[in-house]
N, C-alpha and C positions, 0 to 999 in steps of 0.2 A: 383590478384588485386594489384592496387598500393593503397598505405600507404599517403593518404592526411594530415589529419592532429590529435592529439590528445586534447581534455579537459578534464579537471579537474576539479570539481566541489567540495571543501570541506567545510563544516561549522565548525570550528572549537568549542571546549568545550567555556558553556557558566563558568561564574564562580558560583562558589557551591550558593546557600543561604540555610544557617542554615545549614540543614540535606537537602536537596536536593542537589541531582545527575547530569551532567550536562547531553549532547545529542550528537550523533556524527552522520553526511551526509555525503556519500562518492558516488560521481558518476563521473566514464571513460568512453567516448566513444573514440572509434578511426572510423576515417570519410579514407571511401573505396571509389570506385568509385561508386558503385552502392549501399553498405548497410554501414550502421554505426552500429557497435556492440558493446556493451559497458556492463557495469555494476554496478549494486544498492547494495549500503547496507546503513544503518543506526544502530543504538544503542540509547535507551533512557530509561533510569534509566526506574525501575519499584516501589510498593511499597514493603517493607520489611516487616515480621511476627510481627513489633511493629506499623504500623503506623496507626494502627484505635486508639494507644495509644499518641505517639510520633509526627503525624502529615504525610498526605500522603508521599513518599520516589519518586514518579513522578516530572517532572519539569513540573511549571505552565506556563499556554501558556493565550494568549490574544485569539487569533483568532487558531481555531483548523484547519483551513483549511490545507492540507498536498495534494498537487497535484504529485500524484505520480503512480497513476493508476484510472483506467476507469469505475471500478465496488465498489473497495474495500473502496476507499478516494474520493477526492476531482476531481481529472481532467477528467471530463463528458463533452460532448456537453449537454444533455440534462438536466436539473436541477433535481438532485434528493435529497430529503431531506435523505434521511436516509441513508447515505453510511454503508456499513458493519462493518468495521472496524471505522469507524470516523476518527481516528486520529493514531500519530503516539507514543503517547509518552506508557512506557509500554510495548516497542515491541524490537525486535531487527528482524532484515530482508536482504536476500542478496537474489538478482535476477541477469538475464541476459535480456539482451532489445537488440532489433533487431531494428533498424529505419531509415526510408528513404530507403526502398529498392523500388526500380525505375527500375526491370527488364525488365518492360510492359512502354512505354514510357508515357500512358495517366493513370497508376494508380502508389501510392507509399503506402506502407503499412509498419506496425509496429506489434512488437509482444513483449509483455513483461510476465515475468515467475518469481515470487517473491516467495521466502518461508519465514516465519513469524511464532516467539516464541516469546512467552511471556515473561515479564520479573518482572511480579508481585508474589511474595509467593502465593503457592497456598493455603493456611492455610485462607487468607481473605476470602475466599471463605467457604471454608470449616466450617472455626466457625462462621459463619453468618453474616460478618462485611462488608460485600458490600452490598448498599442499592439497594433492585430489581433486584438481580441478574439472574432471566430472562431475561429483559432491555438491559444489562450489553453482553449479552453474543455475542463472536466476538471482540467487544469493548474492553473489558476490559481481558486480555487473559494473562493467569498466566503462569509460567516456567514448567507446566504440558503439556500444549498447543500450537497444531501447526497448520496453516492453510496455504494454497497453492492459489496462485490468478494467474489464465495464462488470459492475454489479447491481444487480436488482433482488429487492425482494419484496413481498408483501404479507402482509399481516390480516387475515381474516378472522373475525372475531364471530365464530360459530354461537357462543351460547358466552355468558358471562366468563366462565372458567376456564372456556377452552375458544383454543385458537388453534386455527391451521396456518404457517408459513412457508407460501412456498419462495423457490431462492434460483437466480439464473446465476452462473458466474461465469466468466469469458476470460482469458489472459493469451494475449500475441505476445513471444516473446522473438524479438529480431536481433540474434548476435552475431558480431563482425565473425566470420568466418576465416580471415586472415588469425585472429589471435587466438579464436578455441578451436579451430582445424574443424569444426563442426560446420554441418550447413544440412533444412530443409528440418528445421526443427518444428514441431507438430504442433499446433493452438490447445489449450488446455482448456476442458469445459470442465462445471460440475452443473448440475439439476439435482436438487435436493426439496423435501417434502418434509417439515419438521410440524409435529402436532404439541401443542403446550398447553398443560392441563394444571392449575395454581389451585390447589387447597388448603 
């Protein structure tokens, strides 16, 4: 393969307020002929074993929106309220993303594979200081806590206007059992079939 071109993608630290931590975004692709390969990670503060005392130890967000996969956040075709994870802050995460592969001249497909720790004390948990921690759980995912989200989709281009997308999505989510009393939690699938018709 030849070597087209690379991006860069960083958000740099916001600055501290008070006791809050700031957040770091890191995305490379490098652009092939036929696939762009690249990779994800992020970092964003979590809270520490004082702040149901001291004030949460997370950075405050306006809009939680975090478009970074298909199942877990924000970047859906289809509107779903409840993403798994919601948002990003609390987490730290590196993947690898596969995109634009265009082996089939009328399809181009994507595949991305992200691993996700928490970065909250798991003690909040533990001494009962997260409210609804049922609710919470995925969300809110402490330094005991790991979960895995692989995603695929592809893009068929039936006729000019229309296209067929179909979508695999996967999510292990593996929580310490000591701090949410929980254990033998189920793997989350979705299989989804989306037709998109542009006039």
């Amino acid at each position: 393969m030849i070597f087209n071109s690379l991006k860069i993608h960083t958000y740099p630290r916001v600055p501290n307020h008070k006791k809050v931590t700031p957040w770091i975004y890191y995305v490379t692709t490098y652009a092939f002929e036929n696939i762009t390969p690249g990779i994800i990670g992020w970092w964003a503060s979590g809270d520490d074993n004082n702040a149901y005392k001291n004030g949460a130890g997370r950075i405050p967000f306006v809009n939680a929106g975090w478009l970074i996969s298909s199942y877990g956040f924000d970047d859906v075709y289809a509107n779903e309220s409840g993403q798994r994870f919601a948002d990003a802050t609390g987490k730290v995460a590196a993947g690898i993303v596969l995109e634009d592969i265009t082996y089939i001249d009328w399809m181009t497909q994507q595949l991305k594979v992200i691993g996700i720790w928490g970065t909250n004390d798991a003690s909040i948990v533990k001494n009962g200081h997260l409210e609804n921690p049922t609710s919470n759980i995925a969300k809110y995912l402490t330094d005991k806590d790991f979960a895995l989200e692989v995603n695929y989709e592809g893009t068929i281009n039936l006729h000019e206007q229309l296209k067929l997308i179909p979508s695999v999505a996967y999510i292990h989510l593996d929580l310490d059992e000591s701090t949410w009393g929980i254990s033998n939690i189920e793997d989350a699938w979705r299989i989804a079939l989306v037709t998109e018709y542009t006039y």
